[in-house]
C-alpha positions in Angstrom: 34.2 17.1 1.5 32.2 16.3 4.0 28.5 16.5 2.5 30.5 14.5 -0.3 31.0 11.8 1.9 28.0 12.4 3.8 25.7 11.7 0.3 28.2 8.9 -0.6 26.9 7.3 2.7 23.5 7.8 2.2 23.5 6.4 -1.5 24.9 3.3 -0.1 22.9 3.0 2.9 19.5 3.6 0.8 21.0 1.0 -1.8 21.3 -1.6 -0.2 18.2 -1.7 1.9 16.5 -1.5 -1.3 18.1 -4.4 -2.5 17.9 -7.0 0.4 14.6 -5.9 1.8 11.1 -7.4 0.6 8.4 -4.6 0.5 6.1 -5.2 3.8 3.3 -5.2 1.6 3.5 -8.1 -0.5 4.2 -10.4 2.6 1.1 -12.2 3.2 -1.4 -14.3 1.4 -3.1 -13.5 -2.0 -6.2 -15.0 -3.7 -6.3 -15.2 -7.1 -8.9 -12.6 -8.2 -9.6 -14.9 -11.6 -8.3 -12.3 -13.8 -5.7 -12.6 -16.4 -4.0 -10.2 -19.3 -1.9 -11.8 -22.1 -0.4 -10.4 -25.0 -2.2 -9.9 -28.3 -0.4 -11.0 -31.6 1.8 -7.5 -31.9 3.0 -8.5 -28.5 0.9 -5.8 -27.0 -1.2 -6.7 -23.3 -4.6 -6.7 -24.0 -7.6 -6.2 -21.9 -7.8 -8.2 -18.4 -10.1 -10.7 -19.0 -12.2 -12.9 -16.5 -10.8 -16.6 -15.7 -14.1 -18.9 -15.6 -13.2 -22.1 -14.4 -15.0 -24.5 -11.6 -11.7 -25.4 -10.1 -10.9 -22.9 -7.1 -7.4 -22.1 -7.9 -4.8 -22.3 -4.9 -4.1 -19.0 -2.4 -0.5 -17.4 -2.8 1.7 -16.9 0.0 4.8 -15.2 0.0 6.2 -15.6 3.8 8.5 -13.3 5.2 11.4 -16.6 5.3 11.6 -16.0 1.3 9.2 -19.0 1.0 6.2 -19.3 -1.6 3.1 -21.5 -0.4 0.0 -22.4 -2.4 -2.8 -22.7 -0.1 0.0 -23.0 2.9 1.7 -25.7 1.7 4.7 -25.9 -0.2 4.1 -26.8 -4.0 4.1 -29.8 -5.5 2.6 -29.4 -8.3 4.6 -29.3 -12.1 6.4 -26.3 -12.4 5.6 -23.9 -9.3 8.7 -23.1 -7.1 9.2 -23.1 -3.5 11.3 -19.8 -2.8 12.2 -16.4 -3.9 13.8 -13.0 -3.3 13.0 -9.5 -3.4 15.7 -7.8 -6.1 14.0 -3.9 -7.4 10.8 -4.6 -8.5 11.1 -8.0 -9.4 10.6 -11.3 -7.2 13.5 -13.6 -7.9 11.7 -17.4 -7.9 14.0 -20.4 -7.6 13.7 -24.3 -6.0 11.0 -25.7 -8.7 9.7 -28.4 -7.7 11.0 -31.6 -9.8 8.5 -33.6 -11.9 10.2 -36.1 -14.9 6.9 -35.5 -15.6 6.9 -31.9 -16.7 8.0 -29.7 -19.5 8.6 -26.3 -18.1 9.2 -23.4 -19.7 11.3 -21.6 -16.8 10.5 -18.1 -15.8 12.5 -17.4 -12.9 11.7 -13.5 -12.7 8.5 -12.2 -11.8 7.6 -8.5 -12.8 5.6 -6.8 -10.1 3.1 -4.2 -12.2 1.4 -3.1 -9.2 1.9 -3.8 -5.6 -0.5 -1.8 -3.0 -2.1 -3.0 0.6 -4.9 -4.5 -1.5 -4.2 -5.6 -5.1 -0.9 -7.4 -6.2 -0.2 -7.8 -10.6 2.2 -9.9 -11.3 3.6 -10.6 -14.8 4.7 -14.0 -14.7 6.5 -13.5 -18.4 3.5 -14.5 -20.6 0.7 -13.6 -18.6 -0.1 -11.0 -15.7 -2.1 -12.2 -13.2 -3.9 -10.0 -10.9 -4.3 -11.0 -6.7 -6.1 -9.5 -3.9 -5.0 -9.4 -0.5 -6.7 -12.3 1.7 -8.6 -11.5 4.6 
């Protein structure tokens, strides 16, 4: 009975610090590494390709107060939001900034594919987007 209970503890214990904590690693700032993978016409990702554009596109914070900065500010800019949460392997994005202006299509999970101390892929429902770790 005891280990029963004992296991029972730990299960819960180990669940909700899964839950409620943000992974260490993707606290920090990101810069946009330019690269992008979208979905092919049988829905399948294709190949990551190269972003060429002359426009330096904005660093990514995620701060460890469940804010979201673009280039340390908070967005204002159509369609970006302002805060998220941690929840498995997805980050929970809410507080878009409001624009009459705008016609968003919302998205208000974002799929981590790969999360390590260097590189951060993020499908943001019809694109992944792949990040580097700022120095």
């Amino acid at each position: 009975m005891k280990t029963v209970l004992l296991t029972f503890l730990v299960f819960l214990i180990y669940g909700c610090v899964t839950i409620n904590n943000k992974p260490k690693s993707l606290i920090g700032k990101w810069d946009n590494s330019y690269q992008i993978q979208q979905k092919d016409s049988t829905g399948a990702w294709g190949d990551w390709q190269t972003i060429n554009t002359l426009v330096a596109l904005p660093q990514l914070e995620f701060t460890a107060n469940g804010k979201i900065l673009w280039d340390g500010k908070p967005a204002t800019g159509c369609c970006q939001y302002l805060s998220y949460k941690f929840v498995k392997n997805k980050i929970e994005v809410s507080d878009m900034t409001p624009s009459e202006l705008c016609n968003c299509i919302f998205c208000e999970k974002w799929e981590i594919e790969k999360l390590t101390d260097e590189i951060l892929e993020m499908n943001s429902c019809f694109n992944k987007v792949r990040y580097s770790r700022s120095n």
